[in-house]
C-alpha positions in Angstrom: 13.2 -18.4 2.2 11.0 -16.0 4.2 8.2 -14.1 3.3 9.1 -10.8 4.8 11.9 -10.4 2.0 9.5 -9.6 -1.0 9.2 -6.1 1.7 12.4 -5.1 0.9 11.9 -5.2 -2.9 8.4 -3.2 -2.3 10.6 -0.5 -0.5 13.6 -0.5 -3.4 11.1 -0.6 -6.5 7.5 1.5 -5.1 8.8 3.2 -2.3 5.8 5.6 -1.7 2.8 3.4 -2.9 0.5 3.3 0.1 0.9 0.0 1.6 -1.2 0.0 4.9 -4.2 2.8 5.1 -6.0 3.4 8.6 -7.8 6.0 9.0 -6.1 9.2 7.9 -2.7 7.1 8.7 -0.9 6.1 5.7 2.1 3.8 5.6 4.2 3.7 2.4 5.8 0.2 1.6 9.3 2.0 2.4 8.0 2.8 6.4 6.3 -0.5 6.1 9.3 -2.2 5.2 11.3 -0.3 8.2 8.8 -0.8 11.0 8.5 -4.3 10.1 12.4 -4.7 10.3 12.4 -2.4 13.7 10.2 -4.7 15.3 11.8 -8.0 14.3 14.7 -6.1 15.8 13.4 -5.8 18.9 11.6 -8.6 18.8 15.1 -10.5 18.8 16.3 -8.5 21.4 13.7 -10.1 24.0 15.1 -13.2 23.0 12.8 -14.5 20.3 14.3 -17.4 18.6 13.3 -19.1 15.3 10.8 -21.5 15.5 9.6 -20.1 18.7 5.8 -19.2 19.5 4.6 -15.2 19.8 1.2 -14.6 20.5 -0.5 -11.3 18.6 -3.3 -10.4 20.8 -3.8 -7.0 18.8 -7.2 -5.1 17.2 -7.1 -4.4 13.4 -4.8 -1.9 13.1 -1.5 -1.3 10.8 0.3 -2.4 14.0 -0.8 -5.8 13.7 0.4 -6.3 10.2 3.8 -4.9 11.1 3.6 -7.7 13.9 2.6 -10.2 11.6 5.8 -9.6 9.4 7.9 -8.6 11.9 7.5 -11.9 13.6 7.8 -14.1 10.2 10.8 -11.6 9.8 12.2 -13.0 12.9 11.5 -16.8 12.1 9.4 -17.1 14.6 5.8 -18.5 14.2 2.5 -16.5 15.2 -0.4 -17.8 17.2 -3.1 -15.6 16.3 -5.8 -14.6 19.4 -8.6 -12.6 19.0 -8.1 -9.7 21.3 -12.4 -10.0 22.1 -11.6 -13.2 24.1 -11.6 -13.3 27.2 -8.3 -13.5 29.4 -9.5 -16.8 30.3 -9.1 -18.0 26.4 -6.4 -16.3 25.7 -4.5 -17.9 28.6 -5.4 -21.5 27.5 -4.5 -20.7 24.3 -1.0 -19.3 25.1 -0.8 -21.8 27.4 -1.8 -24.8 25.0 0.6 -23.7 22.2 3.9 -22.6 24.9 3.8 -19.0 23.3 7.6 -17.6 24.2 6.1 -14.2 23.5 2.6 -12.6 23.5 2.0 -9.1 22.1 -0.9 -7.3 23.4 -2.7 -3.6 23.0 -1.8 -0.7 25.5 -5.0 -1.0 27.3 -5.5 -4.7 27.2 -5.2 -6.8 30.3 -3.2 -9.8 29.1 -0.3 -8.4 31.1 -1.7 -9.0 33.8 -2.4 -12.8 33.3 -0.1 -15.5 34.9 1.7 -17.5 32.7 5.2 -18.2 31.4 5.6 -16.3 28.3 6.6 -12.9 27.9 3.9 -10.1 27.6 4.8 -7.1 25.3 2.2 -4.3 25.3 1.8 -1.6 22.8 3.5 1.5 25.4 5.6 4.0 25.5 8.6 1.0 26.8 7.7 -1.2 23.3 7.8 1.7 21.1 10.9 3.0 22.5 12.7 -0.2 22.1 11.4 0.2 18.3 12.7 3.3 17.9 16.1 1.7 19.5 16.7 -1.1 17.3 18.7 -1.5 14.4 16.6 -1.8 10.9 19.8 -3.5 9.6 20.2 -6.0 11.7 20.8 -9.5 9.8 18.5 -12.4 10.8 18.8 -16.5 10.8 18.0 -17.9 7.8 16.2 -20.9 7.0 15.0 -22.9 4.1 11.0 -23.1 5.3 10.7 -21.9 8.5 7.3 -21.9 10.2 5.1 -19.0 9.7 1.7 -19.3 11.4 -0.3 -21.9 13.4 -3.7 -21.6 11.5 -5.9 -21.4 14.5 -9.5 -20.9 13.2 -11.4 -20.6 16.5 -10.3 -20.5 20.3 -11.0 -23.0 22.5 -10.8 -23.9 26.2 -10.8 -27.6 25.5 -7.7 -28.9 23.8 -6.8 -26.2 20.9 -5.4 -27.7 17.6 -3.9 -26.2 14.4 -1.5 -26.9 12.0 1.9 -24.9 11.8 2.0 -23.6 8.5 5.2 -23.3 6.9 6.6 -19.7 4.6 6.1 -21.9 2.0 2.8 -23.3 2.4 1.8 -20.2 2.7 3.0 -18.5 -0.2 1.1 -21.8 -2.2 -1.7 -20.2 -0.9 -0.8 -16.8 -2.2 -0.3 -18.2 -5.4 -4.1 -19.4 -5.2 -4.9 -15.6 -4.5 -3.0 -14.6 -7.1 -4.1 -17.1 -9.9 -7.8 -17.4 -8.5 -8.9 -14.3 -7.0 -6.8 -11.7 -8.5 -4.4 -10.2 -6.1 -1.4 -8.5 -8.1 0.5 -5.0 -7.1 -2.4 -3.2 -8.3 -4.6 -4.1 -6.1 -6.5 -2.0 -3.5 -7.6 -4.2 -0.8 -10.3 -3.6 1.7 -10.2 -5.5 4.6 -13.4 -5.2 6.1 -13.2 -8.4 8.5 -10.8 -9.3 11.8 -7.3 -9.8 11.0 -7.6 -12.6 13.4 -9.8 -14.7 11.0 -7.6 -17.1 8.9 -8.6 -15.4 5.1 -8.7 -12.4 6.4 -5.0 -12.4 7.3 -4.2 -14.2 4.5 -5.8 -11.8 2.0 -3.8 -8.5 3.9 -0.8 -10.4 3.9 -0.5 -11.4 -0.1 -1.7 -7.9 -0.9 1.3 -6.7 0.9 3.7 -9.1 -0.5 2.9 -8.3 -3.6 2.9 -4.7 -3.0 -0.1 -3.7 -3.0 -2.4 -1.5 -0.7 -4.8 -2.7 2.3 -6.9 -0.5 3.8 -8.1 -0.8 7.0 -12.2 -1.0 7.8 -12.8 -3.3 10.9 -16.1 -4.2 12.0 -18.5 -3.1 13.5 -19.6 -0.7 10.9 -23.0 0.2 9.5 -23.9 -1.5 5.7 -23.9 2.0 4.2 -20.4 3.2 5.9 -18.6 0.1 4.2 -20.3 1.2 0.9 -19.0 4.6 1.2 -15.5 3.5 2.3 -14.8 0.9 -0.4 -16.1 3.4 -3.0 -14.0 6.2 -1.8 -10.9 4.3 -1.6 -11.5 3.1 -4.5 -11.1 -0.8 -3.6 -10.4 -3.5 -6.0 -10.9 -6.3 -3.9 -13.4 -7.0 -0.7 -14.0 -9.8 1.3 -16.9 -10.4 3.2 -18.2 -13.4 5.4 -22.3 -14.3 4.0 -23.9 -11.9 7.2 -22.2 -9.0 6.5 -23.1 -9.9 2.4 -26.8 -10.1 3.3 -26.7 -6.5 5.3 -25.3 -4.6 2.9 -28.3 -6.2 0.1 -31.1 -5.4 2.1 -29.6 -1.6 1.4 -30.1 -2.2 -2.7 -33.1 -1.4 -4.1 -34.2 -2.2 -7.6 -32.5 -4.8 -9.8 -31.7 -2.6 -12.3 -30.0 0.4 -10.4 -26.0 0.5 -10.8 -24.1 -1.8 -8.6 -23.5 -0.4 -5.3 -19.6 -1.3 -5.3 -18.7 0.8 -7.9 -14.7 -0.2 -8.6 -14.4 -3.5 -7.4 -12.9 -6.2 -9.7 -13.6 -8.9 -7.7 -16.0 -9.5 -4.4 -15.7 -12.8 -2.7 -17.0 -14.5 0.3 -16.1 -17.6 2.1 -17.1 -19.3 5.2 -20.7 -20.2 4.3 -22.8 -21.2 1.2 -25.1 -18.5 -0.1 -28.7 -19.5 -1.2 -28.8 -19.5 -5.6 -31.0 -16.7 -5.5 -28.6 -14.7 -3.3 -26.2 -15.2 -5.5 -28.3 -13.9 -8.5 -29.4 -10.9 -6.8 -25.9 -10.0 -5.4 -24.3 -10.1 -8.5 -26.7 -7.3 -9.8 -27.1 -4.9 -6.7 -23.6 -5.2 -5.5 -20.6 -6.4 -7.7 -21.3 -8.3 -11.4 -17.9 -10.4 -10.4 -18.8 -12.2 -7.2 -16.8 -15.4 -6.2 -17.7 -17.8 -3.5 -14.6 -19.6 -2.1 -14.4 -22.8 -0.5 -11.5 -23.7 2.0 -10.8 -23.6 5.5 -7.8 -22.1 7.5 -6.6 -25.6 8.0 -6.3 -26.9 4.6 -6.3 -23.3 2.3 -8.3 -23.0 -0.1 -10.2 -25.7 -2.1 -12.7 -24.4 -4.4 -14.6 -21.9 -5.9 -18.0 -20.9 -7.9 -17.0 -18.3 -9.8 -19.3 -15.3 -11.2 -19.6 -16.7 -14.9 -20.1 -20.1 -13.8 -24.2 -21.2 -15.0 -26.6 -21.0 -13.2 -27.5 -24.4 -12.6 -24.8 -25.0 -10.6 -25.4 -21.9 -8.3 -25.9 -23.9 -5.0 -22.4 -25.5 -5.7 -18.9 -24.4 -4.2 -17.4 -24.7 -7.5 -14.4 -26.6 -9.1 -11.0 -26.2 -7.9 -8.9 -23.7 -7.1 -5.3 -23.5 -8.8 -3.0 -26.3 -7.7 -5.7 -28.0 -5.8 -6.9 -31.4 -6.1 -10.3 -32.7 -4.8 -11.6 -35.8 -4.1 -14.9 -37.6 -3.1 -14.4 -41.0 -0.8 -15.8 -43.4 1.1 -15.2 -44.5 5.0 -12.0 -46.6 2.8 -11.0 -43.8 1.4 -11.8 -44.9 -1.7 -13.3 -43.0 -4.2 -17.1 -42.7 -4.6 -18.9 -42.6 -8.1 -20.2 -38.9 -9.8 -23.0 -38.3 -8.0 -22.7 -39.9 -4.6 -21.9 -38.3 -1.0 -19.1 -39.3 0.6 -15.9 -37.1 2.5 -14.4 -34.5 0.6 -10.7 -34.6 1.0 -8.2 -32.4 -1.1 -4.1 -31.1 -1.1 -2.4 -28.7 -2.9 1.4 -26.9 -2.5 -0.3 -24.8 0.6 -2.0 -27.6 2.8 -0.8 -28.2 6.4 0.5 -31.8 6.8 -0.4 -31.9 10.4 -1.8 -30.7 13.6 1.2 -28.7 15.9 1.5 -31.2 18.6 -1.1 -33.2 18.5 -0.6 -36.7 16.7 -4.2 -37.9 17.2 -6.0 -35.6 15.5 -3.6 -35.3 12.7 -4.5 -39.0 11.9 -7.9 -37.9 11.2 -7.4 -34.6 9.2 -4.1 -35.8 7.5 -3.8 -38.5 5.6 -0.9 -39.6 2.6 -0.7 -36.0 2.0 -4.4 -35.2 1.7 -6.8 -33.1 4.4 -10.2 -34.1 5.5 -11.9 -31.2 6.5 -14.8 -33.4 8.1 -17.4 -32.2 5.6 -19.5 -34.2 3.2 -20.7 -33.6 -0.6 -20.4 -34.8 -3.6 -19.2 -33.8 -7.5 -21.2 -33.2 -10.9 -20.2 -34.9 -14.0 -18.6 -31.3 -14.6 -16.8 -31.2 -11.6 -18.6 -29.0 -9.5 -18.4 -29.5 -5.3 -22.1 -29.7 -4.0 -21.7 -29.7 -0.3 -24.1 -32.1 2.0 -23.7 -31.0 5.6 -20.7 -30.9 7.9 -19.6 -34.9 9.5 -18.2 -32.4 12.4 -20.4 -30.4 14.6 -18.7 -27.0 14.1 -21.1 -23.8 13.9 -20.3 -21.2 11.6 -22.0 -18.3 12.6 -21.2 -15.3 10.9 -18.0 -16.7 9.0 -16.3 -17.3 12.4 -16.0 -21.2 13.3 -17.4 -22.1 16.9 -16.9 -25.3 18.5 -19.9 -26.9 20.6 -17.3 -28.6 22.4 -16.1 -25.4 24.3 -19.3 -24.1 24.9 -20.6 -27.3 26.5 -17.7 -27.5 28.8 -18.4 -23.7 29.9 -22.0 -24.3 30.8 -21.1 -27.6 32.6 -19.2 -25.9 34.8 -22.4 -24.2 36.1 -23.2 -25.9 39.0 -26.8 -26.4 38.4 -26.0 -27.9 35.1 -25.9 -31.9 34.6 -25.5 -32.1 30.9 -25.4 -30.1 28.2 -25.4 -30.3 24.1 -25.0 -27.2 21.9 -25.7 -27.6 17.8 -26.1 -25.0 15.0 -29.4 -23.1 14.3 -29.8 -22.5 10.9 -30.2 -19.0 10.3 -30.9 -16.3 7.5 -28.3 -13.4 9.1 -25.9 -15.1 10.1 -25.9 -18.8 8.7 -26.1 -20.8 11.7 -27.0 -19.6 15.3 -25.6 -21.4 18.6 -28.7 -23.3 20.6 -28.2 -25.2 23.5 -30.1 -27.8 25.4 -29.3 -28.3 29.2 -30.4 -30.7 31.9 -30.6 -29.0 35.3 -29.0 -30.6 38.2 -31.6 -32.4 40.6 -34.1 -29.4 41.5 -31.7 -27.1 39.3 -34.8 -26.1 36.7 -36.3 -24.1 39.7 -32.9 -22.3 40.5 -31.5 -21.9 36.9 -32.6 -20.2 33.6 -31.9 -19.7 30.4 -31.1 -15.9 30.8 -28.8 -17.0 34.0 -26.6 -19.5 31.9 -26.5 -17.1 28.6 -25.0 -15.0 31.0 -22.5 -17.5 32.7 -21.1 -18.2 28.9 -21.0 -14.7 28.3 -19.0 -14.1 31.3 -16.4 -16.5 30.1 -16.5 -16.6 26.4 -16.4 -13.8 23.5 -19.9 -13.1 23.1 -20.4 -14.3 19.2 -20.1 -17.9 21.2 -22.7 -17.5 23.4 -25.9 -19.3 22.7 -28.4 -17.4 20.8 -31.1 -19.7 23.0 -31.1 -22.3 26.1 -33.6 -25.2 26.0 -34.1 -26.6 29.3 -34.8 -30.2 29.1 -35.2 -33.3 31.5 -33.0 -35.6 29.7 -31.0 -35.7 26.3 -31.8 -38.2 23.8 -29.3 -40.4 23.1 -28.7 -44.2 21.3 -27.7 -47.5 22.3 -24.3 -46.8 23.6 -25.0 -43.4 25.4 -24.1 -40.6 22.5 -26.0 -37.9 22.7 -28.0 -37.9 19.3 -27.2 -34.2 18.5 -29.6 -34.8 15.2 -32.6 -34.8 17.0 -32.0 -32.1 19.0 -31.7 -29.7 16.0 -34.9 -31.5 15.0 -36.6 -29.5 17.8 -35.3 -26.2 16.9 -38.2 -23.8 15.5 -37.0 -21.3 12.6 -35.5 -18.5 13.2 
């Protein structure tokens, strides 16, 4: 099977329903369908093989959707990057994963980078072997090939994510479909980075199923989105918690008319919002608000949806269709109603492993269940109440940061001994990145805060650079030398 064949039934049964709206650019599932099938084309022409690697390095545009079918088209597999990385990410990343291919904008300098891949920019030369190759060109065929390596943040340590399979991922568009709604009606606004996991997910299923995505990257103002999901008339929006929390403060009283006027459904993932948020959202912005519970490694797990009471509105909700979820102890063995322990869960669309990387499959993958690394625990009714994270990932904004990278970027400072970064809890944007440092031997005199925020800016997108440096003259740590990361967020004053 492959995904990219439900395109050709869009273009044979709605041939001029708008499938991909930018701007005032509007691409009708018949051009979709043809672009799509040019670019696998030429994709093939440079070589690419099935089951190979191609890096999309690419902004939100209709171009990287075309390249996110074209290369499932192809049977190759895409490593997503997020094009605001810098070269020295995106290289590690190419690098980890041996991408065959990478794809990059025009004006981007990935070209430029050493490496052994290919590098395909966005030019006059790429869009005139487009225009060259044949849209009827057969392709391989395979029973489940791979689709996409769900990366869900870079790294400059040692990357890891699971190779999701065509099938897999169209489990998980049958949990968009059952769950949140998606049909060929549907008028999607994507209003988050195409690089981030759901994101992709959503603008993919919407097109499969022949629907319409429009367009509407960040940054934009909370009033711009407004106007543009109201003028396009959008059925469906997805928004991380921060950009949920901007576009309240704009509502006034609680009884004025909603401020999305035609959405059936707005949903969020990638943070918890506080019970009262909820409440107040539901008035001021949409009545039908969902919060969904997953990660890009394991799809989709849960979700609180807008009719579920009230008393359960600090919960993540019950399961999501085809998904089963479990509570368990350090024995995997399950815990009684009531009591914390791991959440673990599987359903049709859950990776069975880490690309590559045996070890840390052990950990997330087990007898066909995943282990996020989170803890909570369930209500007699089922609901998932979430009690903290066993991992240290940040999630600031909706986007997941790992301490681990920005620890290894500031020890690389040369007045830097040791460093610890943890989450700062935070109303905007759910957790903030703080990081304590011990200066090298007379380094506190030569070295500030300002001068190492800078240093990770210089070599890391700038969402993962620490909102704050503490400088300290030792970490605290325990009996056998781990730094006790607890304690340090102890010391953190509220934002």
């Amino acid at each position: 099977m492959n995904l990219a064949d439900a395109l050709a039934d869009n273009a044979h049964r709605r041939p001029d329903h708008a499938a991909v709206i930018e701007g005032g650019r509007v691409l009708s599932h018949s051009e979709f369908f043809e672009a799509v099938r040019r670019w696998a084309a030429a994709l093939v022409g440079l070589r690419v093989a099935p089951g190979q690697i191609v890096g999309v390095n690419l902004k939100d545009t209709a171009e990287h959707l075309i390249a996110l079918y074209a290369i499932a088209r192809a049977g190759a597999a895409i490593l997503p990057m997020d094009w605001r990385w810098t070269d020295h990410e995106k290289e590690s990343v190419a690098g980890a994963f041996g991408a065959q291919l990478v794809i990059s904008e025009a004006d981007d300098g990935f070209g430029a980078l050493d490496g052994p891949w290919q590098s395909v920019r966005l030019d006059p030369d790429w869009q005139g072997k487009v225009a060259a190759a044949d849209p009827g060109r057969t392709f391989p065929e395979s029973d489940d090939p791979p689709l996409v390596l769900a990366l869900s943040s870079g790294t400059t340590g040692t990357p890891k994510g699971p190779l999701i399979t065509h099938r897999q991922f169209l489990a998980r568009f049958m949990i968009y479909f059952v769950t949140l709604g998606f049909n060929e009606r549907t008028r999607y606004l994507c209003a988050t980075p195409l690089y981030f996991g759901g994101s992709r997910g959503y603008a993919m299923c919407a097109l499969y199923a022949g629907a319409t995505v429009r367009l509407s990257p960040p940054p934009h103002e909370a009033p711009e989105l407004v106007a543009v999901a109201n003028d396009f008339g959008a059925s469906h929006l997805f928004l991380v918690p921060t950009q949920l929390r901007r576009v309240l403060v704009l509502s006034g009283g609680a009884e004025e008319t909603p401020l999305f006027q035609t959405l059936d459904l707005l949903f969020s993932t990638g943070a918890v919002l506080h019970p009262e948020e909820r409440d107040r959202l539901m008035v001021r912005l949409c009545p039908r608000y969902l919060n969904f519970y997953g990660s890009t490694d394991g799809g989709g797990c849960s979700a609180l949806l807008w009719h579920d009471p009230e008393s359960v509105a600090a919960s993540v909700g019950r399961p999501v269709f085809g998904a089963r979820m479990e509570i368990v102890d350090g024995d995997d063995r399950r815990v009684a109603t009531g009591e914390v322990g791991r959440i673990r869960y599987r359903h049709p669309g859950t990776a069975t492993g880490y690309y590559n990387n045996p070890e840390a499959s052990l950990e997330a993958f087990r007898d066909g269940w995943y282990y996020p690394g989170d803890l909570g625990w369930l209500d007699e009714d089922g609901y998932l109440f979430l009690a903290g994270r066993a991992t240290d990932m940040i999630i600031r904004g909706g986007a997941n940061i790992y301490p681990a990278e920005i620890e290894h970027v500031l020890a690389l400072h040369p007045k830097v001994h040791e460093a610890a970064v943890v989450g700062w809890s935070s109303n905007e944007f759910g957790e903030e990145v703080a990081a304590f440092v011990v200066p090298r031997q007379g380094g506190a005199d030569a070295v500030s805060g300002d001068a190492l925020i800078s240093h990770c800016r210089e070599r890391l997108a700038p969402y993962k650079a620490p909102r704050q440096i503490f400088l300290l003259d030792e970490l605290p740590k325990n009996g056998v030398g781990k730094i006790r990361k607890d304690q340090l967020a102890a010391r953190l004053p509220p934002l």
